[in-house]
C-alpha positions as CSV (number, residue, x, y, z in Angstrom):
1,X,-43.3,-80.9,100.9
2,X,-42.3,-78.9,104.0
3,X,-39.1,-76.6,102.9
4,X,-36.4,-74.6,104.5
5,X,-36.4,-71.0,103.6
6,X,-32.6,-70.0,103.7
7,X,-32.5,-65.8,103.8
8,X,-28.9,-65.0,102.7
9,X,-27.4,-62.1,104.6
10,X,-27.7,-58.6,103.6
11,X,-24.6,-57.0,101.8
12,X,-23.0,-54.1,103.5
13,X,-25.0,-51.1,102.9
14,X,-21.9,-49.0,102.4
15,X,-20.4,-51.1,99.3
16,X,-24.4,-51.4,97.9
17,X,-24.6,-47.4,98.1
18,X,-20.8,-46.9,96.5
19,X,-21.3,-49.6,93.5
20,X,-24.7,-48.3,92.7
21,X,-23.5,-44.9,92.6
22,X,-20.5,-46.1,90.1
23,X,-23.5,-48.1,87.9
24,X,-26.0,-45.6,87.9
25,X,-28.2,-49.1,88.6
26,X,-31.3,-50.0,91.4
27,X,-29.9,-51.1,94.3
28,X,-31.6,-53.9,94.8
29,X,-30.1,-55.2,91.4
30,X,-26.3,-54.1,93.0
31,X,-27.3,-55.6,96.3
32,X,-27.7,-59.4,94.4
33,X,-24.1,-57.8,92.8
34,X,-22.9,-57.9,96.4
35,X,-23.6,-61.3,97.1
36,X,-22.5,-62.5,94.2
37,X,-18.9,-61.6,95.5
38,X,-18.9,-58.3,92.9
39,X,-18.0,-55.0,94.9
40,X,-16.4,-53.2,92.1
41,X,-16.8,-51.5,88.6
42,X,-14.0,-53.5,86.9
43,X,-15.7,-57.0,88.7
44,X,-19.2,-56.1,88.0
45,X,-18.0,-54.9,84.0
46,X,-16.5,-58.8,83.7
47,X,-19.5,-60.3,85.3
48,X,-21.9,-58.2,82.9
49,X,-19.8,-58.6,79.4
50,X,-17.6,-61.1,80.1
51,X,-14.5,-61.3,77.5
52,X,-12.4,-64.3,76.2
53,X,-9.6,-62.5,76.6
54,X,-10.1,-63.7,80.6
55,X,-9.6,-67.1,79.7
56,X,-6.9,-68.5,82.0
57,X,-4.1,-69.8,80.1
58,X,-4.5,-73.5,79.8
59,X,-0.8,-74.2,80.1
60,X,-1.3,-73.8,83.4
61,X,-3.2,-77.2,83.5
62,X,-0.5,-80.0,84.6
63,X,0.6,-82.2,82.1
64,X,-0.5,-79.6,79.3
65,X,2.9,-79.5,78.1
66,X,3.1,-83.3,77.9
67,X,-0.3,-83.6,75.8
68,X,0.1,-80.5,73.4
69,X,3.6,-82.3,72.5
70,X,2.3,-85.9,71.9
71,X,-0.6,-84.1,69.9
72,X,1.8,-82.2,67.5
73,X,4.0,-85.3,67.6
74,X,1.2,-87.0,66.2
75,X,0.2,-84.6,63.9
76,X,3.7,-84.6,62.3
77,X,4.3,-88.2,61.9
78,X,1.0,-88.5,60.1
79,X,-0.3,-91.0,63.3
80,X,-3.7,-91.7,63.6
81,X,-5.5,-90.6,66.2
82,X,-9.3,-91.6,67.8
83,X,-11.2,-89.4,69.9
84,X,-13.2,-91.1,72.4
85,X,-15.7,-90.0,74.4
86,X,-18.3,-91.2,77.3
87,X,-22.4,-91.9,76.2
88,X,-23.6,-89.2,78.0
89,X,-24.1,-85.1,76.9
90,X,-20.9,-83.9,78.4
91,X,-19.2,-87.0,76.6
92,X,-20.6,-86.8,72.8
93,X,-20.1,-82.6,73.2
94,X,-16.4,-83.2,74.0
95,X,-16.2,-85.7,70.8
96,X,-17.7,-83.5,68.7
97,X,-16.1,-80.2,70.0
98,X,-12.7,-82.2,69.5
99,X,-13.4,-84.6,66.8
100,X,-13.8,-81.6,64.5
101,X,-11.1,-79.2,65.4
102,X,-8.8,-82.2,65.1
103,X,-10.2,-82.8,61.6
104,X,-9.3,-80.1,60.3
105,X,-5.7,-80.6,61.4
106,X,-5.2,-84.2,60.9
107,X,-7.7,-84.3,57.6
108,X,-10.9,-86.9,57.5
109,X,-8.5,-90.0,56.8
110,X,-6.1,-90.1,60.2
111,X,-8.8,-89.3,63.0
112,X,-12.3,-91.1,64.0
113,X,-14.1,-90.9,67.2
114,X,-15.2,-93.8,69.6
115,X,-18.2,-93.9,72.1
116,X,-18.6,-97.2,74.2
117,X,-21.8,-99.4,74.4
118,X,-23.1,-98.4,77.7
119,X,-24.3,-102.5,77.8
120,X,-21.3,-104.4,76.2
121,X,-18.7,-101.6,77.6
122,X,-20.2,-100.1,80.1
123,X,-19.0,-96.9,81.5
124,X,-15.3,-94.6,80.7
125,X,-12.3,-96.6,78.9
126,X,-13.2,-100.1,77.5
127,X,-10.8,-103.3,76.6
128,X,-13.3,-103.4,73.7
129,X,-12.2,-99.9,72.7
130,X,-8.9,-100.0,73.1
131,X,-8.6,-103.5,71.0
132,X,-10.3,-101.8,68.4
133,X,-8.4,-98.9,68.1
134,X,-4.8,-101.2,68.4
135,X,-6.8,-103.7,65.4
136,X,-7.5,-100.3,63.4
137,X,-3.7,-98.7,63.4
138,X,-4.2,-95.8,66.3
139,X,-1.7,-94.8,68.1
140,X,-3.2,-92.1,70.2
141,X,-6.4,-92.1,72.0
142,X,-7.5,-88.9,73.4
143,X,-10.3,-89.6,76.0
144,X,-13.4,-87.0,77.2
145,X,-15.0,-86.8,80.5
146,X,-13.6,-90.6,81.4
147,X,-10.6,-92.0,81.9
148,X,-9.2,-90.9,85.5
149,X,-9.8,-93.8,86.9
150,X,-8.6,-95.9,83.9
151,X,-5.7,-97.4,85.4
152,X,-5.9,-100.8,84.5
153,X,-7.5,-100.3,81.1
154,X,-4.9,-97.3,80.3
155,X,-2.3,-100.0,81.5
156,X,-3.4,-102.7,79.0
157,X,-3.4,-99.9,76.3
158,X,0.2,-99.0,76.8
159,X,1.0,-103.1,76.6
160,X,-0.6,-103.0,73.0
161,X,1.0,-99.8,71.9
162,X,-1.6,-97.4,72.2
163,X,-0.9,-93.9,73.9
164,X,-3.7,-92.4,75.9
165,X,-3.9,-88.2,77.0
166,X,-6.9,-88.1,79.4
167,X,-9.2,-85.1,79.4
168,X,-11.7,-85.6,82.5
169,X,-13.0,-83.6,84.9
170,X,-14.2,-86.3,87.5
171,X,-12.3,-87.4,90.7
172,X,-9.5,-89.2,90.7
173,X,-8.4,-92.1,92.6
174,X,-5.2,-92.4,94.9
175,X,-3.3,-93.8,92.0
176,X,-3.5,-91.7,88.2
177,X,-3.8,-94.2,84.7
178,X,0.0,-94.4,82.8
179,X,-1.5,-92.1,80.3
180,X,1.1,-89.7,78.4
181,X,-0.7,-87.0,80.1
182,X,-3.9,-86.8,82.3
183,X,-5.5,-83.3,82.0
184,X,-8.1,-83.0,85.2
185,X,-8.3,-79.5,87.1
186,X,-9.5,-81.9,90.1
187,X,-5.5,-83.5,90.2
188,X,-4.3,-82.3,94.0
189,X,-0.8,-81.5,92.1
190,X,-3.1,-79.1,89.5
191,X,-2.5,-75.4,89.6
192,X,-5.2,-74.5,87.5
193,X,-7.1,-71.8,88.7
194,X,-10.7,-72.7,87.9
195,X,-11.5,-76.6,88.9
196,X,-15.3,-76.7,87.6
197,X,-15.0,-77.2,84.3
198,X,-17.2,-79.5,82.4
199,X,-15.4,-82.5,80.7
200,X,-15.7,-80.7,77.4
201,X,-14.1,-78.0,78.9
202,X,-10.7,-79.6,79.6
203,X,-10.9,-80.9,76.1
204,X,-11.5,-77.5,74.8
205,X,-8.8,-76.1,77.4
206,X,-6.7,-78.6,75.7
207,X,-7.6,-77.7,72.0
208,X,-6.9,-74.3,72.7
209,X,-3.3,-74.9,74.2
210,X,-2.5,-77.1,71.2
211,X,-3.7,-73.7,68.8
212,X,-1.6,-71.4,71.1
213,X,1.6,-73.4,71.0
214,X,1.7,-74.1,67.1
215,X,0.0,-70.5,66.3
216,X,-3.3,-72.1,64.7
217,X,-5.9,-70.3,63.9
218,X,-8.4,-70.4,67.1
219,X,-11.6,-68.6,64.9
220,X,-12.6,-72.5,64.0
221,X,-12.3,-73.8,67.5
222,X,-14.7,-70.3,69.0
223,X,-17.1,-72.0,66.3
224,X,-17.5,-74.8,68.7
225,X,-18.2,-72.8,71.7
226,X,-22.2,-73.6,71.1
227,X,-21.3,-77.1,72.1
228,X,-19.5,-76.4,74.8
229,X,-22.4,-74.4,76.2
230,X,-24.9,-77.8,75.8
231,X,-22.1,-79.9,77.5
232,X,-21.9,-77.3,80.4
233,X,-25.9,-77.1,80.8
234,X,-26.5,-80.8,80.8
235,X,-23.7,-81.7,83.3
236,X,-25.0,-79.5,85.7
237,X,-21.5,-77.8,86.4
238,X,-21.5,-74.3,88.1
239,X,-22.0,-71.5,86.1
240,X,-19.0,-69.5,87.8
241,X,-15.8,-68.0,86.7
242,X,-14.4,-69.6,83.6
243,X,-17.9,-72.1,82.8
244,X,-19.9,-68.4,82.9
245,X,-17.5,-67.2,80.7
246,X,-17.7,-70.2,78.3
247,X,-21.3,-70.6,78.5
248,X,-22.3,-66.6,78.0
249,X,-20.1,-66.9,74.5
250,X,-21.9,-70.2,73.5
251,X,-25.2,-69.0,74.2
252,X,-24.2,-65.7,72.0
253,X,-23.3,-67.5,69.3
254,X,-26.6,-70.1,69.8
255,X,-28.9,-66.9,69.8
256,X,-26.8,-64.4,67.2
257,X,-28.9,-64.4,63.9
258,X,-26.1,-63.4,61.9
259,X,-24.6,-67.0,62.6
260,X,-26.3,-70.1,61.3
261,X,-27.0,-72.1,64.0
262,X,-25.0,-75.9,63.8
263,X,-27.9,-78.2,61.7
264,X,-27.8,-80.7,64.8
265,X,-28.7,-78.2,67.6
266,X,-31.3,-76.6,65.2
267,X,-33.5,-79.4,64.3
268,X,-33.5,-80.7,68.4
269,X,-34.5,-77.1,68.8
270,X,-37.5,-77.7,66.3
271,X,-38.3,-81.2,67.6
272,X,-38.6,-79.9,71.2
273,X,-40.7,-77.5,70.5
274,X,-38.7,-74.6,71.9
275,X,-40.6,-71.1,71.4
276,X,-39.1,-69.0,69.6
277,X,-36.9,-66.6,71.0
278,X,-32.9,-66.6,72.7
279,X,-32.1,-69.8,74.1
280,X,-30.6,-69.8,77.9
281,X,-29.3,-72.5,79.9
282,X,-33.0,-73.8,80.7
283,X,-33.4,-74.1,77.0
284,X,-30.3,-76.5,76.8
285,X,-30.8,-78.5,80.0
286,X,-34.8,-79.2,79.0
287,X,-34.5,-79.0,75.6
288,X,-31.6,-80.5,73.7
289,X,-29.8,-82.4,76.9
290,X,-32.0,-85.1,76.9
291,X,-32.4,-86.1,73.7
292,X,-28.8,-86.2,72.8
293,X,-28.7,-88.0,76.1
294,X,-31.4,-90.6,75.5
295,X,-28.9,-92.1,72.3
296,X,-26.9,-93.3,75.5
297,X,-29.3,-94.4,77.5
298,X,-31.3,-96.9,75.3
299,X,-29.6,-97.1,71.4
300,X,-26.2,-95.8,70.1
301,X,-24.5,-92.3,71.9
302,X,-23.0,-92.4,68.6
303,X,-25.9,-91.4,66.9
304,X,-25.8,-87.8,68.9
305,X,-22.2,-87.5,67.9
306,X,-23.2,-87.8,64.4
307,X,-26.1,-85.6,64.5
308,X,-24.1,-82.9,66.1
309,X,-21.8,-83.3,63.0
310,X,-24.3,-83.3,60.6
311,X,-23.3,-80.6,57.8
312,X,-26.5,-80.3,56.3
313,X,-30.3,-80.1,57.8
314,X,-31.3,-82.9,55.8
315,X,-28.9,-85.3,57.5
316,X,-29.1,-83.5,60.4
317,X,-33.2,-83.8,60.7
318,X,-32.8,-87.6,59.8
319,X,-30.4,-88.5,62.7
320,X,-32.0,-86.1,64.8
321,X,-35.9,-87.3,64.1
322,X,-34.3,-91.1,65.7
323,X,-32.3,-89.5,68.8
324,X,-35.9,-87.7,69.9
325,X,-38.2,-90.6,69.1
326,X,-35.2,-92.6,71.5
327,X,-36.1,-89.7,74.0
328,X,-39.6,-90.8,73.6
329,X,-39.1,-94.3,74.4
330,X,-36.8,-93.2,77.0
331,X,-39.5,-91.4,79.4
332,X,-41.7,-94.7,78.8
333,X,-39.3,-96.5,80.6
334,X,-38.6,-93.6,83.1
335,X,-42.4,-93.4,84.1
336,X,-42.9,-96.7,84.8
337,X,-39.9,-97.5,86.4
338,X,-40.2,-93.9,88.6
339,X,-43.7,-95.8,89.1
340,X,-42.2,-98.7,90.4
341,X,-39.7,-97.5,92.4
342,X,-42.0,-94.9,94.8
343,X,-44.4,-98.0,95.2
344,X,-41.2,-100.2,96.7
345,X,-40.6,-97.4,99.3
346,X,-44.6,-96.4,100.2
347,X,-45.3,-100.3,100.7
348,X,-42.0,-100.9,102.6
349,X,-42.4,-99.3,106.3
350,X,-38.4,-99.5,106.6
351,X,-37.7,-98.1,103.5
352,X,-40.4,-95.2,104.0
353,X,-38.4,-94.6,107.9
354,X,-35.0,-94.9,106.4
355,X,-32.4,-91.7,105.6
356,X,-31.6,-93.3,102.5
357,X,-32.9,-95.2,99.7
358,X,-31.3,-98.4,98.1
359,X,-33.9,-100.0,95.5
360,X,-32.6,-103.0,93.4
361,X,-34.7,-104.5,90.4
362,X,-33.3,-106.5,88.0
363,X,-35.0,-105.6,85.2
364,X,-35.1,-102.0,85.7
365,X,-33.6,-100.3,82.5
366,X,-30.1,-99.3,82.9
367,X,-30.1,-96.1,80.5
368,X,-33.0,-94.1,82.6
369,X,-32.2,-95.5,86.6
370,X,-30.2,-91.7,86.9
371,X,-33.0,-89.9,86.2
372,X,-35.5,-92.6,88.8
373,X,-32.8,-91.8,91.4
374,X,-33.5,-87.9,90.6
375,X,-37.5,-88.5,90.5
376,X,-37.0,-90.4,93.7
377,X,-35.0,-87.7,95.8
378,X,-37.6,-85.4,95.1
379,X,-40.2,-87.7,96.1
380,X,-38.5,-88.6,99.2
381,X,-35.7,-86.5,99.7
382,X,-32.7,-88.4,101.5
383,X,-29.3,-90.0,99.5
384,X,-30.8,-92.3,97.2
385,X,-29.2,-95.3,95.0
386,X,-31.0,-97.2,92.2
387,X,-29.7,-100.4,91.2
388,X,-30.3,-102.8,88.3
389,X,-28.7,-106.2,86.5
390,X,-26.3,-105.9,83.9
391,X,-23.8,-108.2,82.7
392,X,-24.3,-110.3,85.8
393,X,-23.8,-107.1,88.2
394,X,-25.6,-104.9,90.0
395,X,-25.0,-101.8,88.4
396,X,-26.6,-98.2,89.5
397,X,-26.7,-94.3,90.1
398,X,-27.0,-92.0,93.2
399,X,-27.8,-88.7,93.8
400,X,-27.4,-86.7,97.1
401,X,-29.2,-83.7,99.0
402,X,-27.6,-79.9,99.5
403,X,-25.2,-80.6,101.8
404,X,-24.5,-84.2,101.7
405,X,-21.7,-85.9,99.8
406,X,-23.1,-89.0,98.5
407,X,-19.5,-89.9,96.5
408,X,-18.0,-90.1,99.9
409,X,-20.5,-92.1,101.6
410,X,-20.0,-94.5,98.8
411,X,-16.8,-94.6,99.4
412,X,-16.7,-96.2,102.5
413,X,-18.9,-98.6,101.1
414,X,-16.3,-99.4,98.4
415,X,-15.2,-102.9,99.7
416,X,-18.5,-104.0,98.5
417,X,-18.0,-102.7,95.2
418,X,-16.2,-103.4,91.8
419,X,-16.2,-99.9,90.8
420,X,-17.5,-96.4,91.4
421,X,-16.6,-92.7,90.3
422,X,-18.9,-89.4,90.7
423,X,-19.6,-86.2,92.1
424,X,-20.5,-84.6,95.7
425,X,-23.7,-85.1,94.6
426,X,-24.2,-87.9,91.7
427,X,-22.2,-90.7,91.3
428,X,-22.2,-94.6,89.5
429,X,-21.6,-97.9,91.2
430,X,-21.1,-101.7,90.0
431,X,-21.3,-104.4,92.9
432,X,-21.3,-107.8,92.9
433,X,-25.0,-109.2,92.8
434,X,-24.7,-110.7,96.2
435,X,-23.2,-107.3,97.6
436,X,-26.2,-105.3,96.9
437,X,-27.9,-106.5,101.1
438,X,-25.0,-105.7,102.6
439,X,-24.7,-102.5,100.7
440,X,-27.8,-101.6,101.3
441,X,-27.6,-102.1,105.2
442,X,-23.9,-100.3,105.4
443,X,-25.1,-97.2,102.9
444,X,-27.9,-96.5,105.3
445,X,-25.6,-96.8,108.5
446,X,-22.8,-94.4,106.9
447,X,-26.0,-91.9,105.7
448,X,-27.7,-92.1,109.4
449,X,-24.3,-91.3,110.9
450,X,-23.2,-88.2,108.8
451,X,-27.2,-86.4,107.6
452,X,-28.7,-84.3,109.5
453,X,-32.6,-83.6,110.4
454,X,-32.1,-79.9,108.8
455,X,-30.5,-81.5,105.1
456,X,-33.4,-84.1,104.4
457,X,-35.5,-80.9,104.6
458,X,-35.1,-79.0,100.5
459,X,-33.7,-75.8,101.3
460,X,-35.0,-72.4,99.3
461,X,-32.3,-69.8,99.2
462,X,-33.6,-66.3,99.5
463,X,-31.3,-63.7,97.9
464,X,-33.5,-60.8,98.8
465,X,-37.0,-58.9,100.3
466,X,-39.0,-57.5,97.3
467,X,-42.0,-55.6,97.1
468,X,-44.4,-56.3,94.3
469,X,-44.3,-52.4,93.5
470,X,-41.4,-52.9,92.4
471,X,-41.4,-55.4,90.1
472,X,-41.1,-53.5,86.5
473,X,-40.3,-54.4,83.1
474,X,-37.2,-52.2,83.7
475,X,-36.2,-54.3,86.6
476,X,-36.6,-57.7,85.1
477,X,-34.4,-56.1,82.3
478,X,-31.8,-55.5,84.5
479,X,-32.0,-59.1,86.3
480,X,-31.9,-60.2,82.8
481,X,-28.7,-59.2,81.8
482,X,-27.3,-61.0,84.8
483,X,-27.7,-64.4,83.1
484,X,-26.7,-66.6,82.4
485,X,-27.7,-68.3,85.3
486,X,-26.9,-71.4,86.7
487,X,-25.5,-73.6,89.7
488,X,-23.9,-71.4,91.2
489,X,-25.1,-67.9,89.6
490,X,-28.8,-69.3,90.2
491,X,-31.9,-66.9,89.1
492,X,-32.3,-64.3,91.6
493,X,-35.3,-65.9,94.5
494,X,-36.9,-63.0,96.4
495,X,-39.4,-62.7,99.4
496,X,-42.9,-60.8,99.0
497,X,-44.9,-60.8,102.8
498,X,-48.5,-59.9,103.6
499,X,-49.3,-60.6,100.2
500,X,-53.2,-62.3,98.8
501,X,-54.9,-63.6,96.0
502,X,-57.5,-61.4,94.3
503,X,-60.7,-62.6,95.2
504,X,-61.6,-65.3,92.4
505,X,-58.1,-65.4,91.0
506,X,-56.7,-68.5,92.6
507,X,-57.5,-72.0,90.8
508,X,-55.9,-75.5,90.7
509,X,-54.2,-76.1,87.2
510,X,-53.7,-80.1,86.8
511,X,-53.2,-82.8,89.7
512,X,-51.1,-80.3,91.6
513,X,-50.4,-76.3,90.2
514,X,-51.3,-73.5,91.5
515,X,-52.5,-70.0,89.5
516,X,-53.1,-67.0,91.2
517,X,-53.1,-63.2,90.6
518,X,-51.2,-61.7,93.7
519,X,-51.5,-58.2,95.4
520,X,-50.1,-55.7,97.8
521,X,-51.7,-53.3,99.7
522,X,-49.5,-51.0,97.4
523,X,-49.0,-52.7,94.4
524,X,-50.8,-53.4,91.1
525,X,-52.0,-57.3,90.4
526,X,-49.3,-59.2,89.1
527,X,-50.0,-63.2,88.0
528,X,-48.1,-66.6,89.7
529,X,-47.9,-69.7,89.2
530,X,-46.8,-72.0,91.5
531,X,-46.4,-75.8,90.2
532,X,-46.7,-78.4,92.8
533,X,-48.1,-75.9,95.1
534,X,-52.1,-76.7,94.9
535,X,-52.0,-77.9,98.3
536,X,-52.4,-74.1,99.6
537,X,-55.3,-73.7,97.5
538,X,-57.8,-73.9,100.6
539,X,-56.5,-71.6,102.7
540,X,-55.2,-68.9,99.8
541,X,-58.9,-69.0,99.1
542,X,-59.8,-67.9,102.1
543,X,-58.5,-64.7,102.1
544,X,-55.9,-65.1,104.3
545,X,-52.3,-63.1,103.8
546,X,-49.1,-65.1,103.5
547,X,-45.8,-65.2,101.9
548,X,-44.4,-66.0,98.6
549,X,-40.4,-66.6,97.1
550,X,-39.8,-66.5,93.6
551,X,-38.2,-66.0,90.6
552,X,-39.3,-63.4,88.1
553,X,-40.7,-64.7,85.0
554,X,-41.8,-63.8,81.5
555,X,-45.2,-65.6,80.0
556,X,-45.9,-65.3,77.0
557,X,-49.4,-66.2,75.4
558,X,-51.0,-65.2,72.1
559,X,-48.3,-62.9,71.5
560,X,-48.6,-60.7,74.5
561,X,-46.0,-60.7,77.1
562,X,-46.4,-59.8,81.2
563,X,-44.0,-60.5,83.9
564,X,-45.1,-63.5,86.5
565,X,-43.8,-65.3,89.9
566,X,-42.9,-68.5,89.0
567,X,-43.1,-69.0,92.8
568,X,-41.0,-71.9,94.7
569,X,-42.8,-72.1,97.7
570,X,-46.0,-70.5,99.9
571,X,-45.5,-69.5,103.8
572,X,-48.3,-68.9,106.4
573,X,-47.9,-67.3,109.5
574,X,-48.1,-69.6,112.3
């Protein structure tokens, strides 16, 4: 697939030669510093070892006031209170994160936790839910990562009694739910500082206001911190500011040996068959995100929840052995629909000219039509909605190119619809059944309007020029320490030109992967890898010179370790 190759600008060679003098570090490492918005000692010592002390304060949240005082008022007149969550990772993290710093407040007896059927409830605050938790004696319902959009539902709450203090971190609509308080750095009227956080975030922003204002001990809610690194990984949040903050001290505790990791993160680590080492936010986002997501997808989220609460490895192995055999089922269903859905658009000549994609199948599994949408934009990448029956509706996911808000574009469609919520760049939909042509034919017109030639092209953002000399083992230890990276603070991609294959060196690996040995004229042999790059296999074995961007990598095989490219993407001279 033809890319765009995006060279960010150069820093200013003044502030490169001043903060590499203060460092004592390579400029090239100070120059991806630079760009990174870091120009001094005190920014680049927060970036580098970032402390909790930098937390903002979370009173600064609106309505923080109003929720840490119907918490305490709850926790002094021996109320009952249920955590409840959404099915996906962000939504069983914030449960569990919350479920168990509550516990130890409220004691075993006066708290539970809730997560809807994605089928019989479907998505954020249910009737179903709520009627339970009236039938069962709660008063208070604190909801994670749903709930902004609740109006109605939080409205028939409030008619049977039950209070509600929203935690999400989604959009909300023009009108906000009668909650007692609705915690979402995304409010307009919100003054806090940092507005990415993930929804486990603003739950743990609110567990930590609630420790602040009583004077709790916060040591057992930093315990939790490892979760809140999972939720942040698997949402896909950026790894800026206060999430880079979050995640560098989850992932410390995740990968400190002196603290035993939580028996539900360590036997997903052992069923995944992650090698052994520190864990980083690829580890979480390929690793452990979807198996605790696949519980929601196809059987009970609550089974995640539980496994992540699991006190012993025994219990936690049990639930754990069920969530990844789910996962296995799960990318059954996702291969074959995947299969399905690419055959729709190749055999449809409108669909294969169109700037969007809108496939419906009613039979299509609900839990794994996210990921077909994903698996379909990089197929054919353009806006791209995929729909299925459920409960008599057509029900569905999107996911969007850089550049292109696909939440607004649905928007505008949202006559047609019974409800939708999302992201710039994912989003949900329900639609009447007889909705989905018309849909279809008024998505593609908003799409055509707004998306440009240059965005259905997949960009590759260059940070900077590299020679091959200079990749080292000290270097790479130096890029290292920039992590963790992310959305936002992404692994460093740099450029390498006139560069070859060693004669013999270049080979197809699979249907599609490329593995070479690459050289300079003034460098040593270093190995790549390209994966879905075997399509430069003929003319690489020519002989002829070309250009590589990449990210540098470790591989490790039969105990021996050498640096790599793990390259993105192969350019020729025209």
């Amino acid at each position: 697939m033809l890319k765009r190759w995006i060279r960010k600008p150069a820093p200013d060679p003044e502030q490169v030669r001043h903060l590499s003098e203060a460092l004592r570090v390579n400029e090239s490492i100070i120059s991806l510093l630079c760009q990174r918005g870091i120009s001094t000692y005190a920014e680049a010592k927060s970036y580098f070892r970032p402390d909790l002390a930098e937390l903002p304060d979370p009173m600064l949240m609106r309505d923080m006031d109003k929720a840490v005082q119907r918490l305490t008022d709850a926790l002094f007149r021996e109320e009952k209170v249920l955590v409840y969550g959404d099915y996906d990772v962000d939504g069983t993290t914030s449960v569990a994160l919350v479920y168990s710093y509550l516990r130890t407040l409220f004691g075993p007896a006066r708290i539970d936790y809730y997560i809807p059927d994605r089928y019989l409830e479907g998505y954020g605050v249910s009737t179903i839910g709520i009627d339970w938790a009236a039938a069962n004696g709660y008063k208070l319902i604190v909801a994670l990562d749903c709930g902004v959009k609740s109006v109605d539902k939080i409205s028939y709450a409030v008619e049977k009694g039950v209070d509600f203090i929203v935690c999400d971190h989604h959009l909300p609509g023009d009108e906000l739910p009668p909650a007692v308080a609705v915690l979402d750095p995304k409010r307009p009227d919100c003054p806090y500082p940092y507005k990415e956080l993930s929804g486990c975030g603003v739950g743990f922003k609110l567990m930590q206001a609630l420790c602040q204002s009583q004077g709790f001990d916060e040591q057992p809610l930093l315990e939790l911190m490892d979760l809140l690194a999972v939720s942040i990984a698997a949402d896909i949040v950026p790894i800026t500011g206060e999430n880079r903050l979050l995640m560098y001290h989850g992932l410390k505790r995740l990968n400190d040996p002196a603290i035993e990791t939580r028996p539900g993160l360590y036997a997903l680590r052992q069923l995944a068959g992650l090698r052994e080492g520190p864990l980083n936010v690829s580890s979480l986002v390929f690793g452990f995100a979807p198996r605790i997501n696949a519980a929601g997808r196809l059987g009970d989220a609550k089974r995640s929840v539980a496994m992540l609460l699991s006190e012993t490895a025994e219990q936690a192995l049990a639930t754990a052995s069920v969530v990844d055999q789910t996962n296995t089922e799960r990318r059954g269903f996702d291969t074959r629909i995947t299969e399905e859905a690419l055959q729709m658009i190749e055999t449809d000549e409108l669909l294969r000219n169109s700037r969007s994609t809108v496939l419906f199948k009613q039979d299509w599994h609900k839990g794994v039509i996210g990921i077909v949408a994903s698996r379909c934009l990089d197929k054919y990448y353009r806006p791209t909605v995929i729909l299925t029956e459920s409960n008599g509706k057509a029900t569905g996911s999107a996911r969007s190119v850089v550049g292109f808000d696909v939440h607004q574009a649905i928007l505008e469609c949202s006559d047609l619809l019974e409800q939708f919520g999302g992201h710039m760049y994912a989003a949900g939909l329900t639609l009447p059944l007889e909705n989905v042509p018309e849909f279809r034919r008024r998505f593609e017109a908003v799409v055509s309007s707004r998306l440009t030639d240059e965005q259905m092209i997949p960009p590759v953002d260059i940070d900077l020029p590299l020679r091959l000399r200079d990749i080292t083992w000290g270097f790479y230890n130096l890029l290292h320490q920039m992590e963790p990276f992310g959305p936002g603070n992404s692994s460093p991609v740099f450029e390498s030109q006139q560069v070859y294959a060693v004669p013999g060196s270049a080979k197809i690996v699979g249907n599609s992967h490329l593995k070479l040995t690459l050289m300079q004229e003034d460098s040593s042999p270093i190995e790549a890898i390209g994966f879905g790059l075997a399509e430069h296999f003929v003319r690489i074995s020519k002989g002829q010179p070309f250009s590589v961007c990449y990210n540098l990598d470790v591989n490790e095989w039969r105990g021996q370790k050498s640096l790599q490219l793990r390259l993105k993407d192969i350019g020729w001279e025209e």
